[in-house]
PDB file with one MODEL, atoms N, CA, C and O in Angstrom:
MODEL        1
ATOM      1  N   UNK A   1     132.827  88.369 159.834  1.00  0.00           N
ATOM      2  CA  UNK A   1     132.042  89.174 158.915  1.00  0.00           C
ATOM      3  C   UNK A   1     130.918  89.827 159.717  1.00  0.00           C
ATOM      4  O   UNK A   1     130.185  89.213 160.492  1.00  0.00           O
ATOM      5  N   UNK A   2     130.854  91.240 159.431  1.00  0.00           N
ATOM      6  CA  UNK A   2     129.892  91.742 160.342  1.00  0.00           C
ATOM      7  C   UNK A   2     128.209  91.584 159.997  1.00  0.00           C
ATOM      8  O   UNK A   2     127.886  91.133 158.898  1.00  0.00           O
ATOM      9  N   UNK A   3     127.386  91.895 160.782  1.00  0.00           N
ATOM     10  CA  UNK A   3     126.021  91.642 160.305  1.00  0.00           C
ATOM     11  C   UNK A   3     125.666  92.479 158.760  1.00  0.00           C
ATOM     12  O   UNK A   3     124.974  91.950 157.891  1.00  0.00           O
ATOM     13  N   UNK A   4     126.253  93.806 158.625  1.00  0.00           N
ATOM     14  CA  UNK A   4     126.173  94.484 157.226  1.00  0.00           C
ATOM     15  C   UNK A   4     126.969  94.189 156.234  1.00  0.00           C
ATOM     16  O   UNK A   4     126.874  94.652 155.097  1.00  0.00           O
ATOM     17  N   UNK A   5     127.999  93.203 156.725  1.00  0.00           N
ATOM     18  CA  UNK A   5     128.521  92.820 155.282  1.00  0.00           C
ATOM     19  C   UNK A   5     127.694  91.137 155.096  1.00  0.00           C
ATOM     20  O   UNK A   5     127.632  90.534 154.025  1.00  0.00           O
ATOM     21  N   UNK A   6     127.223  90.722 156.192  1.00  0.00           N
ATOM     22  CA  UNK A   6     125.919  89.352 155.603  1.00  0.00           C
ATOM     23  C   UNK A   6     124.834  90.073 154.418  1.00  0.00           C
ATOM     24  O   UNK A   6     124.865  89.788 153.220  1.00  0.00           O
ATOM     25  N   UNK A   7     124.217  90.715 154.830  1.00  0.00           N
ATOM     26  CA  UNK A   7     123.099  91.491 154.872  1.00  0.00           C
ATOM     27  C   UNK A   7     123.503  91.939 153.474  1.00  0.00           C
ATOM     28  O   UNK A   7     122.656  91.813 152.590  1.00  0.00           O
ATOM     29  N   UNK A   8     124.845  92.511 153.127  1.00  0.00           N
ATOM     30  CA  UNK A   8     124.721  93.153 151.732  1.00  0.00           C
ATOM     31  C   UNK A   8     125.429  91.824 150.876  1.00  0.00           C
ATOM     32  O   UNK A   8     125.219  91.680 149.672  1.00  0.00           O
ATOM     33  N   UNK A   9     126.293  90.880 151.665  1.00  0.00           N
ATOM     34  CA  UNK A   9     126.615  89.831 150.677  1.00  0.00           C
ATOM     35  C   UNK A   9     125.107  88.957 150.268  1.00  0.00           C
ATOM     36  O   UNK A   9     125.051  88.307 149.224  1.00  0.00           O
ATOM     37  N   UNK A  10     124.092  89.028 151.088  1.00  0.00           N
ATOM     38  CA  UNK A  10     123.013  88.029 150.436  1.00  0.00           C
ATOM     39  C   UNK A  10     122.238  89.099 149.445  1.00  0.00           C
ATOM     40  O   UNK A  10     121.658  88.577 148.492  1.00  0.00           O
ATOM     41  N   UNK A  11     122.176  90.276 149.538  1.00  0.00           N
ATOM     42  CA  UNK A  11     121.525  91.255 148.501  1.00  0.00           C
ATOM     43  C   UNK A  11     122.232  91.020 147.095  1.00  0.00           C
ATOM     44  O   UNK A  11     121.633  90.859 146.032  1.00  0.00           O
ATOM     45  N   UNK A  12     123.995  91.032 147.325  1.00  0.00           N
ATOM     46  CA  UNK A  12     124.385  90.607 145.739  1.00  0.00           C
ATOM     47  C   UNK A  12     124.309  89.013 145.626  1.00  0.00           C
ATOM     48  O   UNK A  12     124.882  88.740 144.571  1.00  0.00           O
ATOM     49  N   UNK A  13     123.915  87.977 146.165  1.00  0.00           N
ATOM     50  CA  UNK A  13     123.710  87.097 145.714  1.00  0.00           C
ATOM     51  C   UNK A  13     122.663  86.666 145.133  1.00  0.00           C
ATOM     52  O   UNK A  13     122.435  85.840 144.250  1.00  0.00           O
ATOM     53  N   UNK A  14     121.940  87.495 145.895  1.00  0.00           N
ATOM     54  CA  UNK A  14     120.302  87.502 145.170  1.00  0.00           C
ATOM     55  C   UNK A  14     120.315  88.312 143.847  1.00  0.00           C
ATOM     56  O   UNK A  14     119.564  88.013 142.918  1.00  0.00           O
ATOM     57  N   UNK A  15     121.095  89.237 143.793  1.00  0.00           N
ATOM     58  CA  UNK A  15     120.923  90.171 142.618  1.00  0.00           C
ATOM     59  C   UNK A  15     121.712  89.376 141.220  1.00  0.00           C
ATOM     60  O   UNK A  15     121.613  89.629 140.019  1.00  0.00           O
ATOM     61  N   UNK A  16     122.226  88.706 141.686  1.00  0.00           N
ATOM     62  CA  UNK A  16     123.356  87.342 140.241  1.00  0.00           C
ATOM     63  C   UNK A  16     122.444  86.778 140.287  1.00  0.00           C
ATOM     64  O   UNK A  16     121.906  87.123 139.234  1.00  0.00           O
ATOM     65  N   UNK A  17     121.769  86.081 140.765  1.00  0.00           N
ATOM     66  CA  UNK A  17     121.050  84.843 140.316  1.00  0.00           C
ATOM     67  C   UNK A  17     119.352  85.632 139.969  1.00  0.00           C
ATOM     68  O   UNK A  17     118.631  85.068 139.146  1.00  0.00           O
ATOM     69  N   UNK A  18     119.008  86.532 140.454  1.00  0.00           N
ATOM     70  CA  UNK A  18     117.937  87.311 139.688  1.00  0.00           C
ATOM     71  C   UNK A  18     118.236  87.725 137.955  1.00  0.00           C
ATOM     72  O   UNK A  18     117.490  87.516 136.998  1.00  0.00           O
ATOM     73  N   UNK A  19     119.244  88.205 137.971  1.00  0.00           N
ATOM     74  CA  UNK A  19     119.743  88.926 136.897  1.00  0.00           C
ATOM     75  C   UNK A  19     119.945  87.656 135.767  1.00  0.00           C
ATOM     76  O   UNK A  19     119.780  87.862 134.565  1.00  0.00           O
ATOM     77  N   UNK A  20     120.361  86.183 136.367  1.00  0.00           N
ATOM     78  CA  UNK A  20     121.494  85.306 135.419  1.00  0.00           C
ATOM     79  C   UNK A  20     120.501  84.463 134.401  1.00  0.00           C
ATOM     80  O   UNK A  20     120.795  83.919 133.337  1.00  0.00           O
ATOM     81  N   UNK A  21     118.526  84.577 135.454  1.00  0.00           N
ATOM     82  CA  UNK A  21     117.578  83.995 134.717  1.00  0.00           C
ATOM     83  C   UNK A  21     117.325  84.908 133.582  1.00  0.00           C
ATOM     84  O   UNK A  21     117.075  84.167 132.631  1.00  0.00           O
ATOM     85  N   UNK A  22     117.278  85.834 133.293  1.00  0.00           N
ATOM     86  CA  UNK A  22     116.731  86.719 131.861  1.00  0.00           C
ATOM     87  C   UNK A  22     118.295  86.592 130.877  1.00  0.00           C
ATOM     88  O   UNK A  22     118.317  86.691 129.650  1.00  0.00           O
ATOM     89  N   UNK A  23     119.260  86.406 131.566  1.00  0.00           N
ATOM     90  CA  UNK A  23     120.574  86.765 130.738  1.00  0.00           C
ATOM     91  C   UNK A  23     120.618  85.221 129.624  1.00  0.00           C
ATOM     92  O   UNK A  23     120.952  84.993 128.461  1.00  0.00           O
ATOM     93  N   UNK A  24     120.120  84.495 130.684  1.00  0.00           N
ATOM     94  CA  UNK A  24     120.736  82.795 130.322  1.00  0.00           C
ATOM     95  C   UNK A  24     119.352  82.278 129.453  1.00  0.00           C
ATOM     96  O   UNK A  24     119.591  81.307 128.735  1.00  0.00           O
ATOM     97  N   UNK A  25     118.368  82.628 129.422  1.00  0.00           N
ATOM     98  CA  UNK A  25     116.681  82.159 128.500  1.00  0.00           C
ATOM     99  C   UNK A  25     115.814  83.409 128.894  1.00  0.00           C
ATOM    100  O   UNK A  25     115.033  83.477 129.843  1.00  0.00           O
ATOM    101  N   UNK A  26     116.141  84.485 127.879  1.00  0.00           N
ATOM    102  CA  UNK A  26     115.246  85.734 128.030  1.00  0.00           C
ATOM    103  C   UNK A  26     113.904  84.992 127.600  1.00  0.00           C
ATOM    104  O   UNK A  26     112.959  85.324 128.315  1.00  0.00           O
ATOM    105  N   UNK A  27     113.709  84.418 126.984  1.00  0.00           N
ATOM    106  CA  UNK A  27     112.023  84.043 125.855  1.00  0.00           C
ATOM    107  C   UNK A  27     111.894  83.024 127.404  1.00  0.00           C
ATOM    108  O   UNK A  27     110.705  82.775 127.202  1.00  0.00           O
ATOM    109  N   UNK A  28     112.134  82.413 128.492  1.00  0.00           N
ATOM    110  CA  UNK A  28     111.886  81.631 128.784  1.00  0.00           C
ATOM    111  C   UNK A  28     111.471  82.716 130.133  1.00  0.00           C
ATOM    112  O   UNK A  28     110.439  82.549 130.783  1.00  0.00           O
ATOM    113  N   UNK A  29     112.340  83.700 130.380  1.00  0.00           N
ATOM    114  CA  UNK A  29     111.760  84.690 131.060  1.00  0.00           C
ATOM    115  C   UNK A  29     110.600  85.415 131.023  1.00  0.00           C
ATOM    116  O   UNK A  29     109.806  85.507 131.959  1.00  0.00           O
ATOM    117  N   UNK A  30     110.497  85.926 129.957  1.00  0.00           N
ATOM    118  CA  UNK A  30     109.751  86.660 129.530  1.00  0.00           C
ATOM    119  C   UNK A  30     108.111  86.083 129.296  1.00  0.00           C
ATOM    120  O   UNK A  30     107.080  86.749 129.395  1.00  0.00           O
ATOM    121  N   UNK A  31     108.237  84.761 128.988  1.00  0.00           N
ATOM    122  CA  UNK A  31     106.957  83.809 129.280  1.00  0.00           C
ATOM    123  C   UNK A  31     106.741  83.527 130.413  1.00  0.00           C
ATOM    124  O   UNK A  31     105.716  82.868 130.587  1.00  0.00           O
ATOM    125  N   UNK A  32     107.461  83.832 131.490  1.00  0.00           N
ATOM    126  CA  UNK A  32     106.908  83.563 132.867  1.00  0.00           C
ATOM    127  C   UNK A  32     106.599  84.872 133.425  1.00  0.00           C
ATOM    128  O   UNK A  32     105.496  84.972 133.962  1.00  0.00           O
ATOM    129  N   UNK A  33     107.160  85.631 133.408  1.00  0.00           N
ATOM    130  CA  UNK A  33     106.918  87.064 133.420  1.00  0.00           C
ATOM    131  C   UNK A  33     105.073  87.530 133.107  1.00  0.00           C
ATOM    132  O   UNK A  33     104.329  88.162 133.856  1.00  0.00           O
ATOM    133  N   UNK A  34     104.772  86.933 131.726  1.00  0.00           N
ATOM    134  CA  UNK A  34     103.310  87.044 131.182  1.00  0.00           C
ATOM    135  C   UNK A  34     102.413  86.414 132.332  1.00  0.00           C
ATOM    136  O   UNK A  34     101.639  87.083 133.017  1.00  0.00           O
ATOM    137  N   UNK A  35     102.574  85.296 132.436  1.00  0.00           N
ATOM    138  CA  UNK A  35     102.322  84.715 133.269  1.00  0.00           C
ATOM    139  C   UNK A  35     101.890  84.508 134.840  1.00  0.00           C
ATOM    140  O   UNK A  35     101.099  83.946 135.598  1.00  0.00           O
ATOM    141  N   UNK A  36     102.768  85.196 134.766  1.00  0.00           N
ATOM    142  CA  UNK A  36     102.990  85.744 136.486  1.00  0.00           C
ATOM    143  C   UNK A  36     101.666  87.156 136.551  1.00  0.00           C
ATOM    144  O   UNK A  36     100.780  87.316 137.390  1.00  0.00           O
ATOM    145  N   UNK A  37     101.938  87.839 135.554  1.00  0.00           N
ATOM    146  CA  UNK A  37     101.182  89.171 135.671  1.00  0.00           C
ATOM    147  C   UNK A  37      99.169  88.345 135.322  1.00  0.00           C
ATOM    148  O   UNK A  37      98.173  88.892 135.795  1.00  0.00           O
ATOM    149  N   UNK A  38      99.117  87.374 134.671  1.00  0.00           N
ATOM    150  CA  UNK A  38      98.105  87.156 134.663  1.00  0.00           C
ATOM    151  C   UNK A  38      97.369  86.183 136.009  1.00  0.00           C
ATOM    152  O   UNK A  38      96.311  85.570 135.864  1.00  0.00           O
ATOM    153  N   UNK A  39      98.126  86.202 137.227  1.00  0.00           N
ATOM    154  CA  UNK A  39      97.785  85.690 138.130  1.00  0.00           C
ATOM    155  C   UNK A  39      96.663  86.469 139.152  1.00  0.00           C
ATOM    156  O   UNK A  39      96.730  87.673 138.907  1.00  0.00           O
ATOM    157  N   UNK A  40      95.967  86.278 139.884  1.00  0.00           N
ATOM    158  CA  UNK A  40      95.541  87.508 140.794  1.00  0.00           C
ATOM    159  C   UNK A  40      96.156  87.249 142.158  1.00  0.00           C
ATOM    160  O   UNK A  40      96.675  86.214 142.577  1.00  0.00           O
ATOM    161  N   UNK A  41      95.970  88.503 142.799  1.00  0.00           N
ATOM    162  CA  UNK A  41      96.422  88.799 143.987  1.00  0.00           C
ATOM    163  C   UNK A  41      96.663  87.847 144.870  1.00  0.00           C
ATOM    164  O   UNK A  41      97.689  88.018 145.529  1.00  0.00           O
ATOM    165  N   UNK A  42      95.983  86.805 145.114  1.00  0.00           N
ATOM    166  CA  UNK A  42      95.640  85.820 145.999  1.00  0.00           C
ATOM    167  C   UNK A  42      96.512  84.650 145.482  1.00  0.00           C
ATOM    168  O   UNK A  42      96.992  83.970 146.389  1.00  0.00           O
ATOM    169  N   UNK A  43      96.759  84.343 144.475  1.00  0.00           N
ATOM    170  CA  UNK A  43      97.552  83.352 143.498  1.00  0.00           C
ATOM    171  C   UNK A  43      99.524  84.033 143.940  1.00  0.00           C
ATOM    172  O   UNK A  43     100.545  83.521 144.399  1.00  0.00           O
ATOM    173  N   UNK A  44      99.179  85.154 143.532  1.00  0.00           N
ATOM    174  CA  UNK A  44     100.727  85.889 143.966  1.00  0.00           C
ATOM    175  C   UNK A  44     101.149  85.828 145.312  1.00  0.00           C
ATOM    176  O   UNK A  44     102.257  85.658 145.821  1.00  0.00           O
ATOM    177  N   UNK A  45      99.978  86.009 145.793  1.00  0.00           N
ATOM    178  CA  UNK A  45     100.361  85.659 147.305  1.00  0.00           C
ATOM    179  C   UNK A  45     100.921  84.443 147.726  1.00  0.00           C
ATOM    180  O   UNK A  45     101.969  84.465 148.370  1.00  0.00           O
ATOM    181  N   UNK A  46     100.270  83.207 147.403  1.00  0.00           N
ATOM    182  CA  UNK A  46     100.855  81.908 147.641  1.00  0.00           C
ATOM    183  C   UNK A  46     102.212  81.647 146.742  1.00  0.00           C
ATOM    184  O   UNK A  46     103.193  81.011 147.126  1.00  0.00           O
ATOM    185  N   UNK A  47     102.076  82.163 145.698  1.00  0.00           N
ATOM    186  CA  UNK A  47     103.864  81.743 145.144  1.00  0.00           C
ATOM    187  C   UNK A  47     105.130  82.518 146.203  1.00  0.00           C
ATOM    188  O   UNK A  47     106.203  82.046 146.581  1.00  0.00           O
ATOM    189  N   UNK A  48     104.522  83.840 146.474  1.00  0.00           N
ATOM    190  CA  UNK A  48     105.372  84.587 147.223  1.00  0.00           C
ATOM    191  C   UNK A  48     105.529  83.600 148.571  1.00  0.00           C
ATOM    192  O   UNK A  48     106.626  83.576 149.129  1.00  0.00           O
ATOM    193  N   UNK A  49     104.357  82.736 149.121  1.00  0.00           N
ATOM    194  CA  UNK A  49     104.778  82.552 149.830  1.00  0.00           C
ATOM    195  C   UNK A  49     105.299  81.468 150.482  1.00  0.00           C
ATOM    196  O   UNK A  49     105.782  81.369 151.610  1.00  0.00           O
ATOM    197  N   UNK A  50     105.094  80.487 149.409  1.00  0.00           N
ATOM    198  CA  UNK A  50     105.878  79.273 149.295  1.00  0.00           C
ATOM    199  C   UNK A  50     107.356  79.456 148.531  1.00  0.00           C
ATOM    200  O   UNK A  50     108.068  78.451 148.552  1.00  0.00           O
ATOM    201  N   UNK A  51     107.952  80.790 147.775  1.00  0.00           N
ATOM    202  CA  UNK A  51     108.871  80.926 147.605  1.00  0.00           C
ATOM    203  C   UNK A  51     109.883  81.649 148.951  1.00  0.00           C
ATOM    204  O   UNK A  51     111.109  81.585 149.034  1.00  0.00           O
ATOM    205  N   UNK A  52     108.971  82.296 149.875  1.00  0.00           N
ATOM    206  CA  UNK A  52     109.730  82.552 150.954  1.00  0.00           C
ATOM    207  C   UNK A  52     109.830  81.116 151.927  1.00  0.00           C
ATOM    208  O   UNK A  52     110.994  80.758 152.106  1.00  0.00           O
ATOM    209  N   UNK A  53     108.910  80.355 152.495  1.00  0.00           N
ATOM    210  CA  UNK A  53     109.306  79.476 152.986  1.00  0.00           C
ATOM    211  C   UNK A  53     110.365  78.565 152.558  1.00  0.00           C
ATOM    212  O   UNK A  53     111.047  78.057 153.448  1.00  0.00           O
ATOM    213  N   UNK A  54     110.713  78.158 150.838  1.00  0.00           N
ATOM    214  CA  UNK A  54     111.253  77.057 150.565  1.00  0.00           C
ATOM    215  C   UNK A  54     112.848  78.077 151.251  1.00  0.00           C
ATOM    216  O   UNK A  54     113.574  77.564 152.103  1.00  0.00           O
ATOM    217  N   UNK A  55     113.094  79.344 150.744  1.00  0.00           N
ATOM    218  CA  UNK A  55     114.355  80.127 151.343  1.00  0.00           C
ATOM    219  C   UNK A  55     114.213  79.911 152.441  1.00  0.00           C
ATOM    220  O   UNK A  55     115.262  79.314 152.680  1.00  0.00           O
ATOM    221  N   UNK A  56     113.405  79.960 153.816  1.00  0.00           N
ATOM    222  CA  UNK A  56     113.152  79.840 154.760  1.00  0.00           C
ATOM    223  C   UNK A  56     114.076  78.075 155.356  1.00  0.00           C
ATOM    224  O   UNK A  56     114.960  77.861 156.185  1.00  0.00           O
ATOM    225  N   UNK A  57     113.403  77.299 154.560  1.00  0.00           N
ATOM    226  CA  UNK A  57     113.437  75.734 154.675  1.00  0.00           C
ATOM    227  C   UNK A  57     115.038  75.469 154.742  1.00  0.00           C
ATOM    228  O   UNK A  57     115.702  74.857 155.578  1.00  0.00           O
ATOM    229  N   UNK A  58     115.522  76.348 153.217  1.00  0.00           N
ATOM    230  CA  UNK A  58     116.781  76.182 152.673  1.00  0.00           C
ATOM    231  C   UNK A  58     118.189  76.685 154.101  1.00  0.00           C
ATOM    232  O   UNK A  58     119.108  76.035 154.600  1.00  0.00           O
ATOM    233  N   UNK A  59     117.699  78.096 154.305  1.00  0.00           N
ATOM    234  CA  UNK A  59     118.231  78.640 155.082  1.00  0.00           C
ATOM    235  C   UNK A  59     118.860  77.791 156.450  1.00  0.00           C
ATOM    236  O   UNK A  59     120.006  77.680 156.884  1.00  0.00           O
ATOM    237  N   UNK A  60     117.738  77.336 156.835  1.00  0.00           N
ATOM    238  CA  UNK A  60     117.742  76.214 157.934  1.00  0.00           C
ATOM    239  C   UNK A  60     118.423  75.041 157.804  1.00  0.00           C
ATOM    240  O   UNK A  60     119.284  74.694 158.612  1.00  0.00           O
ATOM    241  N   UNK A  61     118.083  74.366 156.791  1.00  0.00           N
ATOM    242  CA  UNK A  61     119.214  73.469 156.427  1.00  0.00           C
ATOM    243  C   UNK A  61     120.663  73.892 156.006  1.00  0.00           C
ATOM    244  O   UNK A  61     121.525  73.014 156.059  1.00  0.00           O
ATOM    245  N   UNK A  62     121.010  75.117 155.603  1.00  0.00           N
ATOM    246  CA  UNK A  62     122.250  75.340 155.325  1.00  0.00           C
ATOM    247  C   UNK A  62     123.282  75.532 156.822  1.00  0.00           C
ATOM    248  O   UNK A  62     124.465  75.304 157.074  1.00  0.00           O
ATOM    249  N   UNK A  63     121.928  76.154 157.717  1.00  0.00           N
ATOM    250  CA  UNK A  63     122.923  76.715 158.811  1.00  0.00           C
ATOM    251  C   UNK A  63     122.809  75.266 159.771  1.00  0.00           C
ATOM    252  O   UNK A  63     123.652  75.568 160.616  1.00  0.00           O
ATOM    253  N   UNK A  64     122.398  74.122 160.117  1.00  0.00           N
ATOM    254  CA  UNK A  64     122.641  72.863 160.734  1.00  0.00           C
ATOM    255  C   UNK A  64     124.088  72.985 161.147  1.00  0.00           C
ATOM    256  O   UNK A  64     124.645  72.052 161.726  1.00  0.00           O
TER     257      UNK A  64
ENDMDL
END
């Protein structure tokens, strides 16, 4: 598999499992959503960036 078909297979995997949280508990979405927007900048920053490390973490352990 070449590097552009990785690259676009993890874009649609990300895009199913983005999409499958509003499909599967919209009200459960949509309350985090509120939520999220009432955070400030500095707060967004750390979710962003403990949500990239845990992918980060994950990543690493998958490829062992």
């Amino acid at each position: 598999m070449s590097m552009t078909q990785q690259i676009l297979t993890a874009l649609a995997l990300y895009m199913i499992i983005e999409g499958m949280i509003p499909f599967i508990g919209p009200g459960f979405f949509r309350r985090n959503v509120v939520r999220l927007a009432q955070l400030d900048d500095n707060q967004l920053r750390v979710v962003g960036l403990m949500v990239m490390l845990t992918g980060v973490g994950l990543l690493y352990l998958i490829r062992l």
